[in-house]
TIFIDREN-846441 format. One record per residue (C-alpha): x, y, z; residue number from 0; residue in three letters. Coordinates in nm, 2 decimals. Example, Ala and Ser with C-alpha at 12.3 -4.5 7.8 and 13.67 -1.06 7.14 Angstrom:
PT      X      Y      Z num residuo
PT   1.23  -0.45   0.78   0     ALA
PT   1.37  -0.11   0.71   1     SER
This chain:
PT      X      Y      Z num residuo
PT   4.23   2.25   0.31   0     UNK
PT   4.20   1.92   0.44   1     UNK
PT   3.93   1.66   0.34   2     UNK
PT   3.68   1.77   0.56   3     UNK
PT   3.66   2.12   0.50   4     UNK
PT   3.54   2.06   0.16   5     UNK
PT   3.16   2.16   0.11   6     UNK
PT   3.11   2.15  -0.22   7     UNK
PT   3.32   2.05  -0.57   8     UNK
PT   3.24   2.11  -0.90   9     UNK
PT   3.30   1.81  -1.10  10     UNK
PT   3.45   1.81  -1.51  11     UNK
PT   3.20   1.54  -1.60  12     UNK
PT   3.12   1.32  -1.91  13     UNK
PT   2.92   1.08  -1.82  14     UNK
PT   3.17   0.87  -1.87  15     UNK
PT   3.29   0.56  -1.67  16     UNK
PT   3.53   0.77  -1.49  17     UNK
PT   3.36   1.05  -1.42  18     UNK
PT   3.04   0.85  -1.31  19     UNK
PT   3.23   0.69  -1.00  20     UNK
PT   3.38   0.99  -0.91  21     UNK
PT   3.06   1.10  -0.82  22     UNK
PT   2.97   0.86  -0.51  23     UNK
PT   3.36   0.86  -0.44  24     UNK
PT   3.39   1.24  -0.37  25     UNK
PT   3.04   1.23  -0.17  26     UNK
PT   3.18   0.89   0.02  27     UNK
PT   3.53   1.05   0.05  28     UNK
PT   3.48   1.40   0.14  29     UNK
PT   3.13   1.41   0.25  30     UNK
PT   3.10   1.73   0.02  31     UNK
PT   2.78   1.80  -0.24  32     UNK
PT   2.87   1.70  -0.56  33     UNK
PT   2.78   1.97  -0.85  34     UNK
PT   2.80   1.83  -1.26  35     UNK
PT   2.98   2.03  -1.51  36     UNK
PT   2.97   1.91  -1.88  37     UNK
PT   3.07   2.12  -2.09  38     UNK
PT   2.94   2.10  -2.47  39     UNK
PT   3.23   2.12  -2.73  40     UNK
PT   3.02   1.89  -3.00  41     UNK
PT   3.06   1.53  -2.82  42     UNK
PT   2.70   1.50  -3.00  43     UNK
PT   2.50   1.20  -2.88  44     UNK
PT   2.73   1.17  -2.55  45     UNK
PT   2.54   1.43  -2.40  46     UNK
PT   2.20   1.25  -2.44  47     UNK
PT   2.07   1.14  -2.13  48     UNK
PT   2.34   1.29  -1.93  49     UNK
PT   2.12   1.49  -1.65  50     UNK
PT   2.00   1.17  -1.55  51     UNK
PT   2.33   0.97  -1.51  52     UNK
PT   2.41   1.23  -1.29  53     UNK
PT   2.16   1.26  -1.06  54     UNK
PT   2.11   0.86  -1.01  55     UNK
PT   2.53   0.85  -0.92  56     UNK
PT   2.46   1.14  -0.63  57     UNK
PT   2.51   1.46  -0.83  58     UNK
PT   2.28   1.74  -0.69  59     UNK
PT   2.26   1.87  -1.01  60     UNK
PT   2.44   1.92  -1.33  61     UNK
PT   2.52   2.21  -1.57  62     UNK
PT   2.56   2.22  -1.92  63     UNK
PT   2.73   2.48  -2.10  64     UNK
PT   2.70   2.52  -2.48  65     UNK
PT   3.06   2.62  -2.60  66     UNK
PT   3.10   2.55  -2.92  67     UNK
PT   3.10   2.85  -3.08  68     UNK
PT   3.36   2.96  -2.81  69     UNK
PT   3.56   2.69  -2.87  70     UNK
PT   3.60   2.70  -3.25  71     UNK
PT   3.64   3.11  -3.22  72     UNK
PT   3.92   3.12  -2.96  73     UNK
PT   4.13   2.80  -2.89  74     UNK
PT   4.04   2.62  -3.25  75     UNK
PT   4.09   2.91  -3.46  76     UNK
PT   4.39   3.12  -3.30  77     UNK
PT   4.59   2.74  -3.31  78     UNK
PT   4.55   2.66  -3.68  79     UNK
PT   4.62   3.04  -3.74  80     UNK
PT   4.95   2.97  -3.54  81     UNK
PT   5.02   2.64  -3.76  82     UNK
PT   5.09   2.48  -3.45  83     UNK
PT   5.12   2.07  -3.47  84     UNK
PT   5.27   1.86  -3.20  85     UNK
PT   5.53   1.66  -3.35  86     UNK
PT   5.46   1.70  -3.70  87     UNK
PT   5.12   1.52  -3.71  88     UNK
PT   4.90   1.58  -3.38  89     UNK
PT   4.66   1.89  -3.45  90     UNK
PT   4.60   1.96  -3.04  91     UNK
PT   4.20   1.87  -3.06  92     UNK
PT   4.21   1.72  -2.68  93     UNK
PT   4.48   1.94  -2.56  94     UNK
PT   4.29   2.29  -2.62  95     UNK
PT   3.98   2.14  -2.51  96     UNK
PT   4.07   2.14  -2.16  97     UNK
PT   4.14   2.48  -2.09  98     UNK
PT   3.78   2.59  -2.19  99     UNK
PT   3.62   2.34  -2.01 100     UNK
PT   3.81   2.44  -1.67 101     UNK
PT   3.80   2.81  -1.74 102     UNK
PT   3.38   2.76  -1.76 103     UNK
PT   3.41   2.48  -1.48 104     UNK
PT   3.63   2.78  -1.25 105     UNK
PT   3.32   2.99  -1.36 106     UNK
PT   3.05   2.75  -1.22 107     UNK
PT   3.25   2.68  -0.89 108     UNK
PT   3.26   3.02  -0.89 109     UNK
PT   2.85   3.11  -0.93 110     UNK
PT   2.78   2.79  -0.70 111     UNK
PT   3.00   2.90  -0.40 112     UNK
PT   3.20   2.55  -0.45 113     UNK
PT   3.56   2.57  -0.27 114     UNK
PT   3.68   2.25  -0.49 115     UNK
PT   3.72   2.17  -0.83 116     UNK
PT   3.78   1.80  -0.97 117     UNK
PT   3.85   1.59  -1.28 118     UNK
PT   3.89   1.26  -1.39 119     UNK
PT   4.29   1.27  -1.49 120     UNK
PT   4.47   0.99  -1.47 121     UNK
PT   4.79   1.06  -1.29 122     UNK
PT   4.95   0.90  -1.62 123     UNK
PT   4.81   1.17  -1.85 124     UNK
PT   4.86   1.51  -1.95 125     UNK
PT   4.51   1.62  -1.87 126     UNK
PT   4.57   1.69  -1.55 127     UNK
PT   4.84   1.95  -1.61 128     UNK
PT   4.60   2.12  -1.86 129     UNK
PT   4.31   2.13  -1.62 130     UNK
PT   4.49   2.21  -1.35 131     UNK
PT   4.71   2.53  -1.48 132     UNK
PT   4.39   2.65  -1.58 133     UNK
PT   4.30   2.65  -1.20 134     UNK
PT   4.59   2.80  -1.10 135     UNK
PT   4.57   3.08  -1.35 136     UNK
PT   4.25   3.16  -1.29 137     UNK
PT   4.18   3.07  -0.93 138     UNK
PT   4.45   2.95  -0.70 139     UNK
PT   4.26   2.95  -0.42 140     UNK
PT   4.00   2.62  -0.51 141     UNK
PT   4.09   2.30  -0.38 142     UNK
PT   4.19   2.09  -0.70 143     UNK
PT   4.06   1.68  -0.61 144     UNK
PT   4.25   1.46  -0.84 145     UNK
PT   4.06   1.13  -0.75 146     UNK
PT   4.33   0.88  -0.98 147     UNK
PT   4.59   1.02  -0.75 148     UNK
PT   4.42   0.94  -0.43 149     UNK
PT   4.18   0.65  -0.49 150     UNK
PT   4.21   0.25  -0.50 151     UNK
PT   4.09   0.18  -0.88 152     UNK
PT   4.37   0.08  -1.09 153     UNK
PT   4.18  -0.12  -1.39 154     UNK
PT   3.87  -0.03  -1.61 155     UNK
PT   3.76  -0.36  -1.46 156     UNK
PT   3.78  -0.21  -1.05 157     UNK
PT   3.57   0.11  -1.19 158     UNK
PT   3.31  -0.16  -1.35 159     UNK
PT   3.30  -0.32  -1.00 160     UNK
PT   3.30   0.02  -0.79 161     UNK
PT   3.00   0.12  -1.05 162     UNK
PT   2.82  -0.24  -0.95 163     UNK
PT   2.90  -0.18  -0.59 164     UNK
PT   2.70   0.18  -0.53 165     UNK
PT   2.43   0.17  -0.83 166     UNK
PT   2.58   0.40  -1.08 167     UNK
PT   2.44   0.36  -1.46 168     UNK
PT   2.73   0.33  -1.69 169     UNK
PT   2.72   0.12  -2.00 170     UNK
PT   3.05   0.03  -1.99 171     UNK
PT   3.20  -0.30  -2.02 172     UNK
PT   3.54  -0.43  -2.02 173     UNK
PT   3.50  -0.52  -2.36 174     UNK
PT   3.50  -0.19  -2.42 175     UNK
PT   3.86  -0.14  -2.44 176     UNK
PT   3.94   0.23  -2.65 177     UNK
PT   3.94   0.54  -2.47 178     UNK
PT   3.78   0.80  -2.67 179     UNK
PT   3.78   1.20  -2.66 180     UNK
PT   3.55   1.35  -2.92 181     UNK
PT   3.45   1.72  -2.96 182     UNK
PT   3.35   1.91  -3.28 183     UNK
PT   3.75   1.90  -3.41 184     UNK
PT   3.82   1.53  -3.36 185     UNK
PT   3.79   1.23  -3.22 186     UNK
PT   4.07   1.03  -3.03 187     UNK
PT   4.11   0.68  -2.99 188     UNK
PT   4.41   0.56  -2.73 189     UNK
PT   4.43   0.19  -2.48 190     UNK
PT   4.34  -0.17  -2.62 191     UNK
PT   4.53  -0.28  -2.88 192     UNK
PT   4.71  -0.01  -2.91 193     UNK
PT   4.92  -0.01  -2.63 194     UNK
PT   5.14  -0.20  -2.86 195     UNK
PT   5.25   0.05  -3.14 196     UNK
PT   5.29  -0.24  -3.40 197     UNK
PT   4.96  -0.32  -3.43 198     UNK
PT   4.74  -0.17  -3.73 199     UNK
PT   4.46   0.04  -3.58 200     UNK
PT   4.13  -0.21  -3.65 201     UNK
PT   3.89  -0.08  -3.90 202     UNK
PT   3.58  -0.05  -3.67 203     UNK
PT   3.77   0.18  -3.46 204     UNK
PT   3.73   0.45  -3.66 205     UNK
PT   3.39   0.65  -3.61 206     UNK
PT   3.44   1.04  -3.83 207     UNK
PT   3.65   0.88  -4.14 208     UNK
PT   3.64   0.64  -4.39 209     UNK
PT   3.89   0.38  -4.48 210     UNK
PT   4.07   0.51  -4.82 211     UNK
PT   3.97   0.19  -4.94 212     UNK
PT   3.58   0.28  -4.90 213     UNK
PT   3.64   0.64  -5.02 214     UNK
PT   3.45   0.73  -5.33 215     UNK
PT   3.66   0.63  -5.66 216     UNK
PT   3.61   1.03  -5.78 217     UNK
PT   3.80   1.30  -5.60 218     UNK
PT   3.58   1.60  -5.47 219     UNK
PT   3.70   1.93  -5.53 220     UNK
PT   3.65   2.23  -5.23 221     UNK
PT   3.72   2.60  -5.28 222     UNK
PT   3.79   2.76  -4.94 223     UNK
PT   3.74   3.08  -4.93 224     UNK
PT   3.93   3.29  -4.60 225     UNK
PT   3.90   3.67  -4.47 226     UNK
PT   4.20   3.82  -4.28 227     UNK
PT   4.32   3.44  -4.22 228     UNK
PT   3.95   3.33  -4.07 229     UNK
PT   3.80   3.05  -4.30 230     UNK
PT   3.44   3.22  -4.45 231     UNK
PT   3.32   2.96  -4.68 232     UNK
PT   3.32   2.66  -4.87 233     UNK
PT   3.22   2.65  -5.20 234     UNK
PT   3.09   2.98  -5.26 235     UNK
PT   2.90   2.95  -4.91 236     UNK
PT   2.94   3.15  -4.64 237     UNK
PT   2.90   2.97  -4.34 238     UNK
PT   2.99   3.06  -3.96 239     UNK
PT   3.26   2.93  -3.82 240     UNK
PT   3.07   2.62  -3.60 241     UNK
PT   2.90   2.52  -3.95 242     UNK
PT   3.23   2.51  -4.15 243     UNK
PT   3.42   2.26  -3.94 244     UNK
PT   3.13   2.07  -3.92 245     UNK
PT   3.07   2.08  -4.31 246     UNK
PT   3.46   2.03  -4.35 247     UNK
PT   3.42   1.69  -4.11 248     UNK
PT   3.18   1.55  -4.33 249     UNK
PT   3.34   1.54  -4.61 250     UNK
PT   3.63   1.51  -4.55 251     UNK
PT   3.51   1.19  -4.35 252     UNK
PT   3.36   1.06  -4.65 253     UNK
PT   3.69   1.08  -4.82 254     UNK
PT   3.90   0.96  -4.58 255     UNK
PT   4.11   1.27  -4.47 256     UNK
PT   4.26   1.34  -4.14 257     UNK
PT   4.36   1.07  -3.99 258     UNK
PT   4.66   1.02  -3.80 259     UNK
PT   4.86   0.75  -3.59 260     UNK
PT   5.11   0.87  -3.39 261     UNK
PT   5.37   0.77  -3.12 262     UNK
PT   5.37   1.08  -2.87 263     UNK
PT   5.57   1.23  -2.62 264     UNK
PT   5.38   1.31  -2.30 265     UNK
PT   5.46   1.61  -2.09 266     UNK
PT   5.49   1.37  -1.78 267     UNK
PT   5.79   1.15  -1.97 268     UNK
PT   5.62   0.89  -2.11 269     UNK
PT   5.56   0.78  -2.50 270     UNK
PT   5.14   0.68  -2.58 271     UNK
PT   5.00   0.59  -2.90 272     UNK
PT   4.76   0.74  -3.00 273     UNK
PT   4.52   0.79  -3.36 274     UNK
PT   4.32   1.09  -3.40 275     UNK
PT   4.04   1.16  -3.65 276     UNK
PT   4.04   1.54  -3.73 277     UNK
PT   3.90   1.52  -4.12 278     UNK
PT   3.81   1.90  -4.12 279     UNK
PT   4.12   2.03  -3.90 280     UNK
PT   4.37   1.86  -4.17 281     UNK
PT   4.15   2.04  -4.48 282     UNK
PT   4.17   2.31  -4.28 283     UNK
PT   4.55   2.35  -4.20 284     UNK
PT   4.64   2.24  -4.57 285     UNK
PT   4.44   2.49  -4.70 286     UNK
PT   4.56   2.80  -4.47 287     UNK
PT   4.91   2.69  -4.52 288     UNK
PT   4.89   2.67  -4.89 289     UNK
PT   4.71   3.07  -4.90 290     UNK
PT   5.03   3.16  -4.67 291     UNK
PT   5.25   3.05  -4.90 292     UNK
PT   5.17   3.30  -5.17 293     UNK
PT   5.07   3.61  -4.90 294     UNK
PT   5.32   3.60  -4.69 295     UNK
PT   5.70   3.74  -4.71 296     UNK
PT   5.97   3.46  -4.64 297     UNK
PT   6.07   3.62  -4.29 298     UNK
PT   5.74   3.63  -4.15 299     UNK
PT   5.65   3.28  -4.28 300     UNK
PT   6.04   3.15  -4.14 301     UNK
PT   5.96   3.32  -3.82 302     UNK
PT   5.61   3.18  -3.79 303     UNK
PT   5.72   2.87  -3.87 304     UNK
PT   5.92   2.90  -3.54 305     UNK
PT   5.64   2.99  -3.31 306     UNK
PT   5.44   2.72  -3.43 307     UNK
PT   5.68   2.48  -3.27 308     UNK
PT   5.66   2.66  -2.91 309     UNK
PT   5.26   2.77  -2.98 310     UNK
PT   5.21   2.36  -3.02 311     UNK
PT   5.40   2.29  -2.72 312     UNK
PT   5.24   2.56  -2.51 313     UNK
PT   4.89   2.41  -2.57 314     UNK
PT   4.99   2.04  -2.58 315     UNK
PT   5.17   2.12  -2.23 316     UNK
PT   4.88   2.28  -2.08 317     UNK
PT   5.01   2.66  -2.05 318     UNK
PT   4.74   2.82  -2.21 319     UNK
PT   4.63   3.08  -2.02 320     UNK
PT   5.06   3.24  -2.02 321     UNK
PT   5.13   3.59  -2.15 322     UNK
PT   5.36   3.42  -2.39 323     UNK
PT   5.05   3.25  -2.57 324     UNK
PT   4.88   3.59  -2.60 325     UNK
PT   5.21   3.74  -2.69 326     UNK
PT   5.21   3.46  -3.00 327     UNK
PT   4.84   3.50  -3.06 328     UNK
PT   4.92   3.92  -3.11 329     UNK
PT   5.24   3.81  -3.37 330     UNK
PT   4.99   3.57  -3.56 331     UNK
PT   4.73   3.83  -3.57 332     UNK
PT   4.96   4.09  -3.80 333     UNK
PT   5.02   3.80  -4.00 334     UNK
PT   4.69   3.74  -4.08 335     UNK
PT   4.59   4.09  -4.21 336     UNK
PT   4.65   4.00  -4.54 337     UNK
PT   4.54   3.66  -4.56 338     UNK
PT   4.21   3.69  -4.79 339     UNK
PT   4.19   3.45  -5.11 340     UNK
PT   4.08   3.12  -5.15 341     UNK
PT   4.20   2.78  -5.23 342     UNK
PT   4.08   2.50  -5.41 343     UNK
PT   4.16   2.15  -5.33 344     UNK
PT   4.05   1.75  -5.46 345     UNK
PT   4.00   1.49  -5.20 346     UNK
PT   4.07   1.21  -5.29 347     UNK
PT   4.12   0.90  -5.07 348     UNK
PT   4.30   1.01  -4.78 349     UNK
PT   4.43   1.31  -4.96 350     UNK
PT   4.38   1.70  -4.93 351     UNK
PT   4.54   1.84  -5.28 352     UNK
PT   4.60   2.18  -5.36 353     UNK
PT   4.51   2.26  -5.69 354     UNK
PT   4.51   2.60  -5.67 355     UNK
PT   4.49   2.96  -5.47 356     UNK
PT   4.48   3.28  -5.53 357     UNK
PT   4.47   3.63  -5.32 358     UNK
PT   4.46   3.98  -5.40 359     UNK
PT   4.76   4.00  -5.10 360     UNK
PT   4.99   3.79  -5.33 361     UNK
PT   5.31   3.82  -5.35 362     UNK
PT   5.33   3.58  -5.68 363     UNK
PT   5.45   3.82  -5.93 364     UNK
PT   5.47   3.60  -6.26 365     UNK
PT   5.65   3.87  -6.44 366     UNK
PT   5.91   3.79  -6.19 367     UNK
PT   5.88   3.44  -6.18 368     UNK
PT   5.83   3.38  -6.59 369     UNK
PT   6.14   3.19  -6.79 370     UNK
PT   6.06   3.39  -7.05 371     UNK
PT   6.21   3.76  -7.16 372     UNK
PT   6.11   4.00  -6.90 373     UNK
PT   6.18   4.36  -6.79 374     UNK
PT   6.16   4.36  -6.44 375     UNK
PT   6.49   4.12  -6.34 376     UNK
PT   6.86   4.12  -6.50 377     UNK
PT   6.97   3.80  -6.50 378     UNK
PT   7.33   3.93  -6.54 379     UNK
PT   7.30   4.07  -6.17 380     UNK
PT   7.26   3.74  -6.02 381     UNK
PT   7.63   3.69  -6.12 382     UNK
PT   7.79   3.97  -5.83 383     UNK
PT   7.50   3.85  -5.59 384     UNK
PT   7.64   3.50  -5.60 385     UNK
PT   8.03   3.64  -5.55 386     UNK
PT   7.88   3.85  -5.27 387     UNK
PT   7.67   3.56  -5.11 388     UNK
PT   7.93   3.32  -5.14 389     UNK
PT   8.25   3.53  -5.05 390     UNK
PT   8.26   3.32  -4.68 391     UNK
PT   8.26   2.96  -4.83 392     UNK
PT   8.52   3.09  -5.12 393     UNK
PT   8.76   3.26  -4.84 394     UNK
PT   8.73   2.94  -4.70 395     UNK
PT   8.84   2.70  -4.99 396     UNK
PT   9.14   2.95  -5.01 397     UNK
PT   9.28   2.93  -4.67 398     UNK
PT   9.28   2.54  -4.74 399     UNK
């Protein structure tokens, strides 16, 4: 399909500088109608007054789907069941946002008879491999317009200018120099300062977390209470899942939790820096973790601890919508049958704690476990298990 034969595109759109310029582009470039598709994961107050930016860049109109409750229920949920973390810190909060908004942005194009999809990916990124296998997995046949892989604009400055040039509204400046990704898990912070990874991450960067340094002086204590693996409530209340995370960002902004800096490895080659805000992901993960740890048997937990590694990779690298990720999803559900209790933990200036959990699943048997006289275990039978457990390393020392 070349240029021309594009009638209408259906646009991933912020409102952001980006975004805002691809609007006139497409409609200069490809003569097409331009349809708006934001997609609400809990950006908040970037959605305000986004109809109108729209419409005054050339849109013909825009859509605006409420997801949130999707989001936190099937790509939120399911990936801290999994335990997954990219390279021990990054808990995947843009990476699983993209495959919802295309799959809904596939939808639109679909309702709206558009034969093109586009985003504003930077042919640098990972982005565009997420958005894009989410095309391809759900419909090949659109047109996918990758505008930073076609266009002139090379600098946040010559997308100012292009703004300037055909009367979009944007607010930004080139002072403005962090590019941000914020949904109702997180909130990202990559570019200006640091693009050097030896430079402390300034203060007023940070917009979901407090500095341990401001954190209250008193720790906070949380009891998290979970049904079959799903988090239920916090503090004895029960709370959906949407109202949870949100509770759980709160405070564990106030106390300084979840934050993370980290050098990462892009799927296209490349290292980025990048530091993430996710205060109620990381209260979350620490507390799931910890209830595992007494429910679960040490294969399962050794062999989920496994799939966590490839589950991470699969979302970070944009292969959501595989049969191997369903396949993982349908191991992690069995594991989770059991995984009712609750935990308690202190926060306490930058710190998630576990001071305690407990489940009627456990596997804890103190009887077992005691130092004292019991009836249940011979100590004297450790001595042949040993022999028998060590025979290899002992045949070994002999042949020597």
């Amino acid at each position: 399909m070349s240029r021309g034969d594009v009638k209408k595109v259906v646009l991933a759109y912020s409102g952001g500088l980006d975004t805002s310029v691809i609007v006139p582009w497409l409609r200069e470039n490809y003569g097409c109608e331009v349809i708006c598709f934001c997609a609400d994961l809990g950006q908040a107050e970037e959605l305000e007054g986004l109809e109108a930016k729209a419409l005054a860049s050339g849109a013909s109109k825009l859509i605006v789907r409420d997801l949130r409750e999707e989001f936190v229920r099937d790509y939120i949920l399911p990936t801290m069941q999994a335990g997954a973390i990219y390279e021990r810190k990054y808990l995947l909060g843009t990476s699983f946002a993209r495959p919802i908004i295309a799959k809904h942005q596939v939808e639109v194009a679909q309702a709206e008879g558009a034969d093109a999809v586009a985003h504003g990916a930077t042919g640098k990124g990972n982005d565009q491999v997420r958005f894009e296998l989410t095309y391809f997995a759900l419909n090949p046949r659109l047109k996918i317009i990758a505008p930073w892989r076609e266009w002139k604009i090379r600098s946040r400055q010559d997308a100012i200018d292009y703004a300037a040039e055909y009367h979009v509204p944007v607010t930004a400046t080139a002072e403005k120099i962090y590019s941000r990704d914020r949904n109702l898990w997180h909130l990202s912070h990559e570019g200006g300062v640091l693009e050097d990874p030896w430079n402390e991450p300034e203060e007023e960067m940070f917009e979901l977390s407090s500095s341990p340094q401001a954190a209250p002086d008193d720790p906070e204590e949380l009891l998290l209470a979970f049904e079959q693996g799903v988090p239920v409530a916090v503090n004895g209340q029960r709370l959906t899942l949407l109202e949870l995370v949100e509770l759980l960002n709160r405070i564990g902004g106030t106390h300084a939790i979840g934050r993370i800096d980290l050098v990462e490895n892009r799927l296209v080659g490349m290292k980025s820096h990048g530091v993430y805000e996710t205060p109620g992901g990381t209260i979350l993960y620490t507390a799931h973790r910890e209830l595992e740890s007494i429910v679960l048997d040490k294969e399962t937990l050794r062999a989920k601890d496994r799939i966590a590694i490839d589950y991470a990779d699969l979302v970070y690298n944009g292969r959501w919508f595989t049969p191997v990720r369903e396949a993982y999803d349908a191991f992690v559900r069995t594991t989770q049958r059991n995984m009712t209790g609750e935990v308690r933990l202190k926060l306490y200036k930058g710190n998630a704690i576990i001071v305690g959990r407990r489940s009627p699943h456990s596997l804890y048997n103190e009887d077992l476990a005691t130092f004292g006289p019991d009836m249940v275990y011979n100590q004297k039978d450790a001595e042949a298990f040993i022999k028998l457990y060590g025979l290899s390393i002992k045949v070994q020392a002999l042949t020597k």
